[in-house]
Backbone as CSV, one residue per row, in Angstrom:
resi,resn,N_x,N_y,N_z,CA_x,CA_y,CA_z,C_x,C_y,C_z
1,UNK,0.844,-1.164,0.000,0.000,0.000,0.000,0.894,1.234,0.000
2,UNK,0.708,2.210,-0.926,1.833,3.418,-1.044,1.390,4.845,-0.055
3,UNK,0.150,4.576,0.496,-0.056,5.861,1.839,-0.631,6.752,1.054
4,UNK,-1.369,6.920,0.029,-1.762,8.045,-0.980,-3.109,7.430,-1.501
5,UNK,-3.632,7.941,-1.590,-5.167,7.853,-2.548,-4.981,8.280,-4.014
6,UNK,-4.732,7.277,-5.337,-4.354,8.020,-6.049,-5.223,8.526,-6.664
7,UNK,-6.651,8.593,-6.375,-7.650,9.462,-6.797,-7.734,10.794,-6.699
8,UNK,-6.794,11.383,-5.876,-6.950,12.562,-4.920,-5.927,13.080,-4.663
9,UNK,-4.724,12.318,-4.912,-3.396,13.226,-4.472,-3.454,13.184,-3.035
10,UNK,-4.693,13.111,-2.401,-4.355,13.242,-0.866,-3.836,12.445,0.005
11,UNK,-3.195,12.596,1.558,-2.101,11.134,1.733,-3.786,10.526,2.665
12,UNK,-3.448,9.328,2.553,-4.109,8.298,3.535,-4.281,8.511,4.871
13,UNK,-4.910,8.342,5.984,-4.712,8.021,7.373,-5.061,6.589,7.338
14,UNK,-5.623,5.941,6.735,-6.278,4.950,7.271,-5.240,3.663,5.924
15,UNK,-4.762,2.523,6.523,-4.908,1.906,7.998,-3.757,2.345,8.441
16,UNK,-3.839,2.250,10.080,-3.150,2.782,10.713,-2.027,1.540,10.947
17,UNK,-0.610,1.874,10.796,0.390,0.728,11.881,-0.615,-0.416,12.748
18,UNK,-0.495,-1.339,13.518,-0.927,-2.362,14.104,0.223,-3.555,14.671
19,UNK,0.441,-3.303,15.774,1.442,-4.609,16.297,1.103,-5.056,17.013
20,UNK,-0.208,-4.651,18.432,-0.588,-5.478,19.394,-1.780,-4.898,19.167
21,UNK,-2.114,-5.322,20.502,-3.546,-4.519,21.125,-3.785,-2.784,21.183
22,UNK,-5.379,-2.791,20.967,-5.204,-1.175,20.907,-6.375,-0.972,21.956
23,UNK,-6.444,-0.213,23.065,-7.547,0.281,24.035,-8.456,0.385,23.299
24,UNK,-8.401,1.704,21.960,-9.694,1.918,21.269,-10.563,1.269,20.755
25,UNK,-10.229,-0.033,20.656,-10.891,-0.905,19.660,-11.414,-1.610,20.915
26,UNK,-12.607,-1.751,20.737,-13.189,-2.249,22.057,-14.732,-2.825,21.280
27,UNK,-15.399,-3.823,22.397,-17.334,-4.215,21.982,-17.476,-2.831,22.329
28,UNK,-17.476,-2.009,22.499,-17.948,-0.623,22.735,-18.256,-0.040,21.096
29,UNK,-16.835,0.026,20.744,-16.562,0.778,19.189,-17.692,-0.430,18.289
30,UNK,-17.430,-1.381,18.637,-17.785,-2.549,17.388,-19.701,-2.222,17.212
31,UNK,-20.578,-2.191,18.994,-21.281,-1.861,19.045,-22.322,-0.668,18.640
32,UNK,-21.008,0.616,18.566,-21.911,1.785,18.415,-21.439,1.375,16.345
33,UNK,-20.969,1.322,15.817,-20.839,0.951,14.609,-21.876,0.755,13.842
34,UNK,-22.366,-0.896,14.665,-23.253,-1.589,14.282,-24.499,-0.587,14.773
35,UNK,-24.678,0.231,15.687,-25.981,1.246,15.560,-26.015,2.249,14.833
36,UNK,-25.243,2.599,14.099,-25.056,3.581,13.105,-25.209,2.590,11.765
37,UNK,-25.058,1.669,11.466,-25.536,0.730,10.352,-27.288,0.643,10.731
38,UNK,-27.667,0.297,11.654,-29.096,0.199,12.436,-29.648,1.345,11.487
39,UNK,-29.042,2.435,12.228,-29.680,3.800,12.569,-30.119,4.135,10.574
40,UNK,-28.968,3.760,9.498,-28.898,4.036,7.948,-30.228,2.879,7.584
41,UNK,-30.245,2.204,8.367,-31.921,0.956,7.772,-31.337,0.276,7.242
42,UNK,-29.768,-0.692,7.751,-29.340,-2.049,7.591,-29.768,-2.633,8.677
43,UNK,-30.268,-4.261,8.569,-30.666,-4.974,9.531,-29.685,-5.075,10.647
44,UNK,-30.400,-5.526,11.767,-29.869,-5.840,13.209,-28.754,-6.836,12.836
45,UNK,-27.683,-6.683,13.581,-26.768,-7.957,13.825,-26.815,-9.219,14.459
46,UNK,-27.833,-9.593,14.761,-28.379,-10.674,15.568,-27.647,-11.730,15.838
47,UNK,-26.902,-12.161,15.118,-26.037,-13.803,14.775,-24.699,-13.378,14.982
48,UNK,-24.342,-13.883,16.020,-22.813,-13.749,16.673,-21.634,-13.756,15.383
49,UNK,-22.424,-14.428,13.950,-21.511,-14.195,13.141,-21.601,-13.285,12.603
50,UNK,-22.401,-12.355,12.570,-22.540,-11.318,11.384,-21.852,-10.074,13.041
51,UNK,-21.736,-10.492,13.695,-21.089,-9.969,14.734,-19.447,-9.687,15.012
52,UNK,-19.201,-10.877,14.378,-17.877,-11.002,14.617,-17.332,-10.433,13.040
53,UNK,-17.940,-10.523,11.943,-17.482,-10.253,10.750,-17.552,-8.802,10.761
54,UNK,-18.946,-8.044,11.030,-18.536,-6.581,11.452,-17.062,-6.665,11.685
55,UNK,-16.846,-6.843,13.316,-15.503,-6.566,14.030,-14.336,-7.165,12.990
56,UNK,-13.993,-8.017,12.159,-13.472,-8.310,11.314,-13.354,-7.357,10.386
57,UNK,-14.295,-7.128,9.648,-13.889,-5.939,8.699,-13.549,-4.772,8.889
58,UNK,-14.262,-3.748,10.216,-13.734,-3.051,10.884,-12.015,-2.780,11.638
59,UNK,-11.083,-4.455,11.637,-10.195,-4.135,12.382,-9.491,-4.093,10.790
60,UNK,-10.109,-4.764,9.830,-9.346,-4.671,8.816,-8.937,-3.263,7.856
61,UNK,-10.107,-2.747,8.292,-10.017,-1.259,7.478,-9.108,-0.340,8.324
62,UNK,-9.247,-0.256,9.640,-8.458,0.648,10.689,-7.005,0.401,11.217
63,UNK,-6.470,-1.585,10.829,-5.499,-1.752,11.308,-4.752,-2.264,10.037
64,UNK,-3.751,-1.999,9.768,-2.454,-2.386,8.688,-2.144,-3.989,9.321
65,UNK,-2.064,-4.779,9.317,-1.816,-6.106,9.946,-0.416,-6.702,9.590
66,UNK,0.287,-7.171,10.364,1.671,-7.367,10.347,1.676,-8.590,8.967
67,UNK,0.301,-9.195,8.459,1.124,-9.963,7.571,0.908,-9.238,6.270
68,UNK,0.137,-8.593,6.187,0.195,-7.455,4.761,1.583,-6.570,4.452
69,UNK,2.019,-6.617,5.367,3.321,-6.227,5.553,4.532,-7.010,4.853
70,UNK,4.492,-8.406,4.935,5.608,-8.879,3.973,5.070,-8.968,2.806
């Protein structure tokens, strides 16, 4: 990933570095997420899997992951 949007010239923030654990990322964050999907008139998350895949795609967009890296 080169840190640039090349649509835009503008640099990236997102994803951020990632080597351990991060405080921010919490069922807190994953939760209010999923009520702001609610809130746009996507269905409830009901099924621990469509639960965990949220939080999955979410850590994927926000965290750079050490194996994307090699």
């Amino acid at each position: 990933m080169s840190g640039t949007a090349p649509w835009s010239g503008a640099e990236r923030n997102y994803p951020l570095p990632h080597a351990g654990p991060d405080a921010r990322f919490t069922e807190s964050l994953v939760t209010s997420v999923a009520g702001v999907l609610i809130g746009y008139g996507y269905p409830r998350l009901d099924a621990s899997d469509d639960r965990a895949a949220l939080e999955s795609a979410l850590a994927d967009f926000l965290y750079n992951s050490l194996e994307r890296d090699i």
